[in-house]
C-alpha positions as CSV (number, residue, x, y, z in Angstrom):
1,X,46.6,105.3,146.0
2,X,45.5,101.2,146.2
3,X,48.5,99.7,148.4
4,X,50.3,97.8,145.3
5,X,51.2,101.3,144.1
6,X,52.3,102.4,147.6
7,X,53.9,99.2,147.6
8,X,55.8,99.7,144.6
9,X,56.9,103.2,145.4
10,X,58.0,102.1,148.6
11,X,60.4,99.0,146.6
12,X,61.9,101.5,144.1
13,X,62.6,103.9,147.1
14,X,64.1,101.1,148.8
15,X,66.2,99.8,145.6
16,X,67.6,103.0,144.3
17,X,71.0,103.2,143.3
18,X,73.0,106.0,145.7
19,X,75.1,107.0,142.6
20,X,73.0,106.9,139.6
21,X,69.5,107.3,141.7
22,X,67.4,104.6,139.1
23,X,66.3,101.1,139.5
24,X,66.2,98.3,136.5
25,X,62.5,96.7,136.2
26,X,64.1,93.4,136.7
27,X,65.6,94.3,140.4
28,X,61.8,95.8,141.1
29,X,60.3,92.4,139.8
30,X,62.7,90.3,141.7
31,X,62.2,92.3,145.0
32,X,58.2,92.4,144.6
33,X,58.3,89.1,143.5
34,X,56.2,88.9,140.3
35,X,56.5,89.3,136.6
36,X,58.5,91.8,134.9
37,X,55.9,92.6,132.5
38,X,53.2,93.5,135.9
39,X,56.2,95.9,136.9
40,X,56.2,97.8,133.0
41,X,52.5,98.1,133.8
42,X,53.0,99.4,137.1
43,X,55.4,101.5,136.4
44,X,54.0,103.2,133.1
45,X,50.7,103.5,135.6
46,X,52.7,105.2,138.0
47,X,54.5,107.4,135.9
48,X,51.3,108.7,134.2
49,X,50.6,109.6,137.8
50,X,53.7,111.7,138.3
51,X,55.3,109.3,141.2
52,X,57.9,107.9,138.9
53,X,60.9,108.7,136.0
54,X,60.5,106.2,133.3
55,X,62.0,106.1,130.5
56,X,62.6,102.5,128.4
57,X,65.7,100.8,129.1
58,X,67.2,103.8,131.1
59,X,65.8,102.4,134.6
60,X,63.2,104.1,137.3
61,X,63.4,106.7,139.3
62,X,61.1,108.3,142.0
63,X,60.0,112.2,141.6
64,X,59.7,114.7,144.3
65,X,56.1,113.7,144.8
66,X,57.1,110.1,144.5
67,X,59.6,110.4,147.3
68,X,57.4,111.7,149.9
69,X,55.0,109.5,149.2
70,X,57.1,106.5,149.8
71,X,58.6,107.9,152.9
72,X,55.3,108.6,154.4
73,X,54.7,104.7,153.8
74,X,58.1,104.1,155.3
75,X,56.9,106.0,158.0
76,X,54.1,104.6,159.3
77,X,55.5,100.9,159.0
78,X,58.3,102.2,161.2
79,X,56.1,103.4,163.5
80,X,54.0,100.5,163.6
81,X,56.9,98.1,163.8
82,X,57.9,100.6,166.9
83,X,54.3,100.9,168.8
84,X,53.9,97.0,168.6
85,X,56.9,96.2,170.3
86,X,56.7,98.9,173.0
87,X,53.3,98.8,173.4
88,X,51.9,95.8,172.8
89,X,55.0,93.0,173.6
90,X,55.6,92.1,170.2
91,X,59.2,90.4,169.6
92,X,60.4,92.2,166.6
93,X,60.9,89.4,164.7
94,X,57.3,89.2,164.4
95,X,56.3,92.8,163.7
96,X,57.0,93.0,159.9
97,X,54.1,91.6,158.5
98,X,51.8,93.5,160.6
99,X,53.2,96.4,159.8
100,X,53.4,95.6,156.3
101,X,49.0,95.7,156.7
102,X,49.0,98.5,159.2
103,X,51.6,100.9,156.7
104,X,48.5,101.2,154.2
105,X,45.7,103.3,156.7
106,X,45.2,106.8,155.5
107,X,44.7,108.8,158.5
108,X,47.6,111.2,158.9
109,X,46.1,112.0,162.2
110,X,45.8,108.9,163.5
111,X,49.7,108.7,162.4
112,X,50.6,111.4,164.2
113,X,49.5,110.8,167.1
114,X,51.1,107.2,167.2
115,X,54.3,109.6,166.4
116,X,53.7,111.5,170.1
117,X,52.7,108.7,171.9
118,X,55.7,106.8,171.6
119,X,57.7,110.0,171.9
120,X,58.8,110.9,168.6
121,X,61.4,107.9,168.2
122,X,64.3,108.4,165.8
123,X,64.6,105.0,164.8
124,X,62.2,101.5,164.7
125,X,62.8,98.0,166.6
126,X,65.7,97.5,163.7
127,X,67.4,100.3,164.2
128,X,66.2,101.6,160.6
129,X,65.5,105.8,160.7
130,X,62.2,106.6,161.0
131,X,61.2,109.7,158.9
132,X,59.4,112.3,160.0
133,X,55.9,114.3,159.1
134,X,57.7,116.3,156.7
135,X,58.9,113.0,155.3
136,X,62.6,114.1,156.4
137,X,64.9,111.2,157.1
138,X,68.1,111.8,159.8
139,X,70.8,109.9,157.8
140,X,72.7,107.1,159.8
141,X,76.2,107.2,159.2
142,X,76.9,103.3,159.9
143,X,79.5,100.4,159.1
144,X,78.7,97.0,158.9
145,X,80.6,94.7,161.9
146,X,83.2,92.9,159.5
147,X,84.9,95.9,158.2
148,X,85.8,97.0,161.6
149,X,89.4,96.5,162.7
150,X,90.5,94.1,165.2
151,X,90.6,95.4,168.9
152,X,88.3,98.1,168.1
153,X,85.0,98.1,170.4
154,X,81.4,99.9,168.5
155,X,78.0,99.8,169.4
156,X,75.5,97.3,167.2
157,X,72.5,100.4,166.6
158,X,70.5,98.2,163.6
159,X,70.5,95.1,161.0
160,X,70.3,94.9,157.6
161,X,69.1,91.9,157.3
162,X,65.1,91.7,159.3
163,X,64.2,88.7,158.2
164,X,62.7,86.1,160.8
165,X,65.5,83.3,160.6
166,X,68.4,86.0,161.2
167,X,66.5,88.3,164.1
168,X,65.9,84.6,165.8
169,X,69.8,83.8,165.4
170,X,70.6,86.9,166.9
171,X,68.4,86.7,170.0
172,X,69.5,83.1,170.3
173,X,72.9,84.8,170.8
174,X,71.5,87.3,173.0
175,X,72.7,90.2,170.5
176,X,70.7,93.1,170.4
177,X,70.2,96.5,169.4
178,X,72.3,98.8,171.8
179,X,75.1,96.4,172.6
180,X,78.9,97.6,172.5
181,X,80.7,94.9,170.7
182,X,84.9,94.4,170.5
183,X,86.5,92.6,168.1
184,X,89.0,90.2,169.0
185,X,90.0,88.0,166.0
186,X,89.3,87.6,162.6
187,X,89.8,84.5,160.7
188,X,91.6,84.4,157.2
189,X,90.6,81.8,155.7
190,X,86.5,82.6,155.7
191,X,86.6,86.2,157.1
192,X,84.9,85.2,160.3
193,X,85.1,87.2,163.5
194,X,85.7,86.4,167.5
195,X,83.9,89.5,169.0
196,X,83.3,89.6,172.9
197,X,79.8,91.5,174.4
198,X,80.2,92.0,178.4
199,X,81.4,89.1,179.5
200,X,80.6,86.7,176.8
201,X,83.0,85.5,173.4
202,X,81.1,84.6,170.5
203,X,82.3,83.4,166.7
204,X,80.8,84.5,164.3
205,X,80.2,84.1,160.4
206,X,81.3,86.7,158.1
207,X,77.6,86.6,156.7
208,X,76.2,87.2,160.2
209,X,78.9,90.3,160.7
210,X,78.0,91.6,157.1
211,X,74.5,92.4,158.7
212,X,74.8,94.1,161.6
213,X,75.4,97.7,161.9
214,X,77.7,99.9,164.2
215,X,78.0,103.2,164.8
């Protein structure tokens, strides 16, 4: 497979509805950031392949085969993300991209031996599941920060949101991944939240709460 297919395999897995289990071209085009016309093409390519449910004007879903192909991209980027910032000091703001190059090498040796020497890790530097060699993925049952109720006290285990600006934002705040978080106050008028880690109180923006994750 060239890596704009896995690419695109990996964007429809990452789109797909939870209820009705398809994806319109347009959300596809928006998220790869190019032409709905390049997506039909893609997409009529990949379903001649067997990777892909198309039918026009009904939406896009991934097969069987489909699936485990774009989990076994999901894996290795997860894995990558995970060995560069245990291994080599990467702050995982800055992982993304390489592992967005790295996700594309074909050895599933090499790939499984990344898996053992970082101990078989359950999730990446986001806190995002990472799915094993038999492309099984341990289901994180999660809620976001803002719905949680006031004087309630939950542990921050991922993000939703990896991009560069908001990973900075939160290690400018000295949030992070494993942190128990209580919830003091929340604000009316603009759903913002006072939440207290250890000893610190911090406000913060009902955007910023939509996008972490508790557990």
């Amino acid at each position: 497979m060239t890596q704009s297919e896995e690419n695109y395999l990996k964007a429809v897995y990452h789109l797909e509805d939870s209820e009705t289990g398809t994806v319109n071209t347009n959300s596809i085009a928006e998220y790869m950031q190019t032409k709905p016309s390049s997506v039909t093409d893609m997409v009529k390519k990949l379903s001649d392949k067997g990777l892909l449910n198309y039918k026009k004007y009904q939406g896009v879903s991934l097969t069987s085969t489909g699936s485990i192909k774009a989990l076994t991209v999901i894996r290795k980027h997860r894995l990558w993300e995970t060995f560069l910032v245990e291994k080599l000091n990467f702050a995982w703001d800055e992982v993304h991209e390489v592992a967005e190059q790295l996700e594309h090498i074909e050895s599933e040796k090499l790939i499984n031996e990344l898996d053992r020497l970082l101990g078989f890790p359950k999730s990446d530097p986001h806190g995002d599941p990472i799915p094993d060699k038999n492309g099984e993925l341990e289901k994180q049952h999660t809620h976001i920060l803002s719905v949680l109720p006031i004087n309630s006290s939950s542990i921050c285990v991922g993000v939703r949101d990896t991009s560069v600006s908001f990973l900075n934002y939160l290690d400018k705040n000295k949030i992070a991944l494993g942190d128990e978080i209580h919830i003091l106050e929340k604000e009316a008028f603009d759903d913002s939240i006072h939440i207290k880690i250890r000893d610190r109180k911090l406000h913060l923006s009902n955007r910023i709460a939509s996008n972490l994750l508790m557990k």
